[in-house]
N, C-alpha and C positions, 0 to 999 in steps of 0.2 A: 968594670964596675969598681966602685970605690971599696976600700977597706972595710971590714966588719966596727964600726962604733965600738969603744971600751964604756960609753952612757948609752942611754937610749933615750929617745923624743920624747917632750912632752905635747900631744896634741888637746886644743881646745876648737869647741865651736862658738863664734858669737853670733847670738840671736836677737832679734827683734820681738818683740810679741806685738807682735804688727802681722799685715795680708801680707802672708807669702806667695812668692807666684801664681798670681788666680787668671792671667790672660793668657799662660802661655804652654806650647805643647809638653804632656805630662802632668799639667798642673791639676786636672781633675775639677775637684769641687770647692777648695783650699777659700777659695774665694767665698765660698758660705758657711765652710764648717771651724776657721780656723780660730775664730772666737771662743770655741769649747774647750781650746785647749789641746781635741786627740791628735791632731795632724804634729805636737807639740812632743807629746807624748811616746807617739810610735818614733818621733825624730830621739829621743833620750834613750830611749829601747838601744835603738841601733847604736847608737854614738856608745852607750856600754855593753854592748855586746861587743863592739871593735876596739876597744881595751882605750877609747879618749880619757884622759883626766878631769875633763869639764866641759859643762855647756856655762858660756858666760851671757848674761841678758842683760841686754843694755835697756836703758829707759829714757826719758824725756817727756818735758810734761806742758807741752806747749805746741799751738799752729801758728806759722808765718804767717802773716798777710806783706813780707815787706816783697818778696820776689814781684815785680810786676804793681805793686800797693794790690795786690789781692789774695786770699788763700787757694784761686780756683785751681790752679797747678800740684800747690803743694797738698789736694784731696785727689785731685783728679789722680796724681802718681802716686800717691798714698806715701806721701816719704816721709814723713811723721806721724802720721793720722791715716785712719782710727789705729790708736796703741791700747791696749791694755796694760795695769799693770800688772810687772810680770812677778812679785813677791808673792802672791797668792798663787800664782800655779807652781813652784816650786815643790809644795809639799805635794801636787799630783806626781808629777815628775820623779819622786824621790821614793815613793810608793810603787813605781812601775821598774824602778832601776835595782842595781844592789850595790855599785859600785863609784856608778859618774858623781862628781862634784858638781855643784852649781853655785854660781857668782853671782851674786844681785847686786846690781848697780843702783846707787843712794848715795845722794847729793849733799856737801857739806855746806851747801848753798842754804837749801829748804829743809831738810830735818833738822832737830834738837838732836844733840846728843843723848840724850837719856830714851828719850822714843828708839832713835837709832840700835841702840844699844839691846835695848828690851826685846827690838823686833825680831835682832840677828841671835840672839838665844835662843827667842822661842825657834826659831827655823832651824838654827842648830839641834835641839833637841827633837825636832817635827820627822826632819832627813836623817838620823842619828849621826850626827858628828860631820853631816857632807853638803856644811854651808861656807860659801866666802863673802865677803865684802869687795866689791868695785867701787874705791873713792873717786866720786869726781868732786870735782870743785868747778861748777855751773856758773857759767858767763853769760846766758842768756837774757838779754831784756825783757824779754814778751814773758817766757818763765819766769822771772820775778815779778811780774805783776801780777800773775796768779797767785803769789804770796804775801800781798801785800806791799810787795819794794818796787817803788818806781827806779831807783837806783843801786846797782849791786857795787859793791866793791870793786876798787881796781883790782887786775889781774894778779899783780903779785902781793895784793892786801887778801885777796882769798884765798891765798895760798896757807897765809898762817894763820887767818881762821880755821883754813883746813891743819892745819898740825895740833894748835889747841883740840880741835874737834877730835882728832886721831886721840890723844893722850888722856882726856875724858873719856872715851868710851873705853878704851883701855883700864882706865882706872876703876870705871863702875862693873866689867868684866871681872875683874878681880878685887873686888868689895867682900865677897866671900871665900870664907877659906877652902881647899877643898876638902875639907873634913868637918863642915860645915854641918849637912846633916846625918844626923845620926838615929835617927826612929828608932828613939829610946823607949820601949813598950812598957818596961817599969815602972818612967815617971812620967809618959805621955808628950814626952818633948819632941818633935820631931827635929826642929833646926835648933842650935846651939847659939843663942844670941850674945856669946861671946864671940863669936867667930865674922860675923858679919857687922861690917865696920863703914860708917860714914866716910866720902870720897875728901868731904869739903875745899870742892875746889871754887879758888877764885881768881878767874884768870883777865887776863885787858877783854876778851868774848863770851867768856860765857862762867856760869855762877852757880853751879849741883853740889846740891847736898849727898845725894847718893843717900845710902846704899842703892844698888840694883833691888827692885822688889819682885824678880825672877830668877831662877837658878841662873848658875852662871854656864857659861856654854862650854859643851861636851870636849871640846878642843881645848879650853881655857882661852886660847885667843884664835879666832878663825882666822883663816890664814887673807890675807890683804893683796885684794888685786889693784892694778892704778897703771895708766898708759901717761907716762911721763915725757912731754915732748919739749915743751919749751926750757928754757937752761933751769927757772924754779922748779919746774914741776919733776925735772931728771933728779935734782938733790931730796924733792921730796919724795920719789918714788922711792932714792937709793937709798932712804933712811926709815920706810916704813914699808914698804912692799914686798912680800915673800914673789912675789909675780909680776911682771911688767908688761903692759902690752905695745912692741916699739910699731910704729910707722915707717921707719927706717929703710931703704932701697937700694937693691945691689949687696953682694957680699960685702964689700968694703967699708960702705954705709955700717952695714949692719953687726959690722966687726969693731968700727970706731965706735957704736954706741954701747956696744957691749963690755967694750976695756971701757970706757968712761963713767957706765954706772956700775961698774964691779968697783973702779978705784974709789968715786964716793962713797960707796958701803964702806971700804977700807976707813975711811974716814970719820964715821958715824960708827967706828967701833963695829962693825958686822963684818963677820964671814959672805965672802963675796960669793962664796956657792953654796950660799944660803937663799938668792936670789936667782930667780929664774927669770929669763927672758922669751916673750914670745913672741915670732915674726910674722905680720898677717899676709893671708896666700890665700888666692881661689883658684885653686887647681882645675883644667877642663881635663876631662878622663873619657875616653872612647876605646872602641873593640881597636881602632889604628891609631897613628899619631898624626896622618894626614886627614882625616874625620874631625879630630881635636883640635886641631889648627883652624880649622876653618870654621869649630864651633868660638872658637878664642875670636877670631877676625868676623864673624859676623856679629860677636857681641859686644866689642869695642869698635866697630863702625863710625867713621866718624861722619855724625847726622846733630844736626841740630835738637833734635829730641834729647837724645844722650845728653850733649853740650848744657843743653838748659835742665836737665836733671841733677847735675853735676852741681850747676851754677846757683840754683835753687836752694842745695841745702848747705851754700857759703852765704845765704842772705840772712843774716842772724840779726845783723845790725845797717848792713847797707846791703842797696837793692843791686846787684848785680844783674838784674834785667837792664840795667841803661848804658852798658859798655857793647859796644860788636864785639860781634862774636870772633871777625875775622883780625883782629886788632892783639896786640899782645897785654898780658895779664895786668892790670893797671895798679898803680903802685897806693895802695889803701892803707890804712890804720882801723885794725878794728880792736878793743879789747876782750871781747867774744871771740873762741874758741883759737886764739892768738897761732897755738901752733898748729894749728890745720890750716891755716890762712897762710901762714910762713913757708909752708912746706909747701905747700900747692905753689907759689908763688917761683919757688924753688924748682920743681916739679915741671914746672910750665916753661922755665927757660925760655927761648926765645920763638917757643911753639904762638899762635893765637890762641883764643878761649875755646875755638870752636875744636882744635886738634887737643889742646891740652885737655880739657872736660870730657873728651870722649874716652881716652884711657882714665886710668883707675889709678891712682897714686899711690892708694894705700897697698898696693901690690910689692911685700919686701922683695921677691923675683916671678916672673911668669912663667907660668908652669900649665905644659899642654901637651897631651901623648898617652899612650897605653899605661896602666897600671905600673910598667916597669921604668918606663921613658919617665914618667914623673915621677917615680922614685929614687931610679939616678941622679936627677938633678936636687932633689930634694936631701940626698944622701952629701952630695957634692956640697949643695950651702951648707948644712949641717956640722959637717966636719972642717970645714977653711973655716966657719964664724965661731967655731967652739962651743956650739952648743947655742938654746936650750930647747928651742922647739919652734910649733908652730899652731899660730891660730885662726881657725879656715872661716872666711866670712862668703856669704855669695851674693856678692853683686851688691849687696841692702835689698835684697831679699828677691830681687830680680829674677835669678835662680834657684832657688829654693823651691824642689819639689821633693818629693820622696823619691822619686827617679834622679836625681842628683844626690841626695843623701848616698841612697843605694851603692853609688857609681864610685863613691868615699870610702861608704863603710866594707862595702863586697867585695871592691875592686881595687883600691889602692893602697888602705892599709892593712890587706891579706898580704899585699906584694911587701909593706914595708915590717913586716913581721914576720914574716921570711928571712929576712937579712938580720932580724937582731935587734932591727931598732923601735920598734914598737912593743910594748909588752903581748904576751900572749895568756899570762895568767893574773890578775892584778893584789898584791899583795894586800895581806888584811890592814886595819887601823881606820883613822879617820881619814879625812879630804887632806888636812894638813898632812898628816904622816906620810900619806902615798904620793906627797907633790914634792917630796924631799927624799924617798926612797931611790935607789938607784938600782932595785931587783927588778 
């Protein structure tokens, strides 16, 4: 067994608020009840009872019709739809926990700044202090037409939309002082309107007057989550992200990404471990490791179903229904979701669509075996990448029962808490404090 860690993990879940496995064994009722949120709920329970640092929710706000020119696929597999959004169940979630962080994902595409802003206070103050921000910077066509844009920006023109956007909400964050109010009973003043001061920002995108006309958040600045793959998006994560979430595959991989966006921090003037990295992993966990294996190999299967699930949610801009399956990755251009396109591409080597779509790309390594078997290896990446952790996604929701939660929370990070490397007690503060603590 590896070394006892001188750090320890940070583990996140990312979620959908989307139908979790409603067809498949274990899955229950998930398929009727999971609109309300509890199946969401009991998931946040667990995940903070098992010492995770965060459940991360991703969002999207749009259906294909390009797969095929139809949406029938992309409802039938539910792999966008029906979504909820997930900013209003947070404050449930946050009610039932005492400790998880939660990440909302909000597009620098489709919000204002100043909404932006407003919303992630008020959630900060809702959760007391245990909200983050997940920036993306949205390349979707069919999405922007739900907002009125037939045409969104080039890929690296939203990028510094997305920075202007970062440094506006920042600025209307801290529009008030924090000795702002003062519930002066005396003279009936509550807030100090010297304290609270106009942003007046006027930039090539966007034009706020500010102040914030809501306290400003518990944290001062929630701490910024952002999955930076393509070469802009790694400088912008490395210059505004307390959190990263890589794509990245194989140790090697994910050791070159790691020294690459610590020396940009270097760069941008930031303490490089100030920045956390996290490497996505769906662990299969069974009572054996030959049980596990063979739940891993039945579910990367290489079937045509799989293949066109895969392929389905690359048709953002072009139909990937008109290449065989049996043919190798075809060499496309798309300026929608640029580095998932590049990486798969990468990914796919000189497999066909139908072998390469059947695995799972976003897999930093595979991991399948008893509670201890995957904590060996999990222990093993951990200490050769130098850190920072991991963030466990399942399948795009393929997997996600509470019989799989369980198999996480009961089963494999009891084992990795054992060795050291998981917290067993979680230190007091906010979301920011405890994702920068090292107790």
């Amino acid at each position: 067994m590896p070394s006892t860690p001188t750090t320890r993990m940070r583990l996140g879940w990312f979620i959908n608020f989307l139908t979790p496995a409603w067809n498949q064994p274990w899955s229950g009722t998930t398929g009727d009840e999971w609109m309300n949120g509890d199946f969401f709920v009991d998931m946040a329970r667990s995940l903070d009872r098992a010492g995770f640092d965060c459940m991360m929710l991703e969002d999207s706000t749009y259906i294909s019709d390009v797969y095929g020119g139809s949406a029938e696929a992309e409802l039938k597999f539910t792999v966008r739809a029906p979504k909820s959004d997930p900013l209003p169940l947070i404050p449930l979630l946050a009610a039932a926990t005492e400790h998880l962080g939660f990440v909302a994902t909000m597009s620098t595409s489709f919000y204002q700044p100043f909404l932006l802003a407003r919303l992630l206070t008020t959630l900060d103050h809702l959760t007391d202090g245990r909200v983050g921000w997940n920036v993306v910077v949205s390349g979707g066509k069919l999405a922007g037409r739900n907002f009125g844009m037939d045409e969104l920006p080039a890929h690296d023109t939203r990028y510094e939309i997305a920075e202007e956007f970062v440094e506006v909400v920042q600025k209307l964050w801290t529009s008030w002082d924090a000795d702002a109010v003062v519930m002066d009973r005396a003279t009936g003043t509550y807030v100090d309107s010297t304290k609270v001061h106009t942003i007046d920002h006027h930039g090539p995108h966007f034009d706020v007057r500010g102040p914030l006309n809501a306290l400003p958040p518990l944290q001062g600045r929630p701490p910024i989550f952002q999955a930076g793959g393509s070469s802009v998006g790694r400088s912008f994560a490395a210059k505004y992200a307390d959190t990263i979430v890589s794509s990245a595959k194989g140790v090697d991989e994910m050791r070159d990404y790691r020294d690459e966006v610590r020396a940009k921090a270097v760069e941008f003037g930031r303490n490089p471990d100030d920045v956390r990295i996290l490497y996505m992993i769906s662990p299969f966990v069974e009572a054996t490791d030959e049980l596990a294996r063979r739940r891993r190999e039945e579910r990367f299967q290489i079937t045509d179903e799989r293949a066109r699930r895969r392929l389905l949610m690359m048709s953002d801009e072009i139909d990937m229904a008109q290449f065989p399956l049996d043919e190798k990755f075809p060499d496309i251009v798309t300026d929608s979701s640029k580095s998932i396109t590049n990486a798969f591409r990468k990914w796919a080597g000189d497999r066909t669509l139908r072998e390469a779509a059947a695995s799972d790309e976003f897999e930093a390594v595979p991991l399948a075996g008893t509670p201890a078997t995957v904590a060996d290896e999990m222990q093993r990446v951990f200490e050769e990448v130098g850190g920072d952790g991991f963030l466990l996604f399942a399948g795009g929701g393929g997997m996600l029962t509470r019989r799989y939660i369980n198999q996480i929370c009961d089963g494999l990070v009891p084992e990795l808490q054992r060795r050291g490397l998981v917290r067993t007690v979680q230190p007091s503060g906010t979301f920011k404090q405890r994702l920068t603590s090292e107790a």
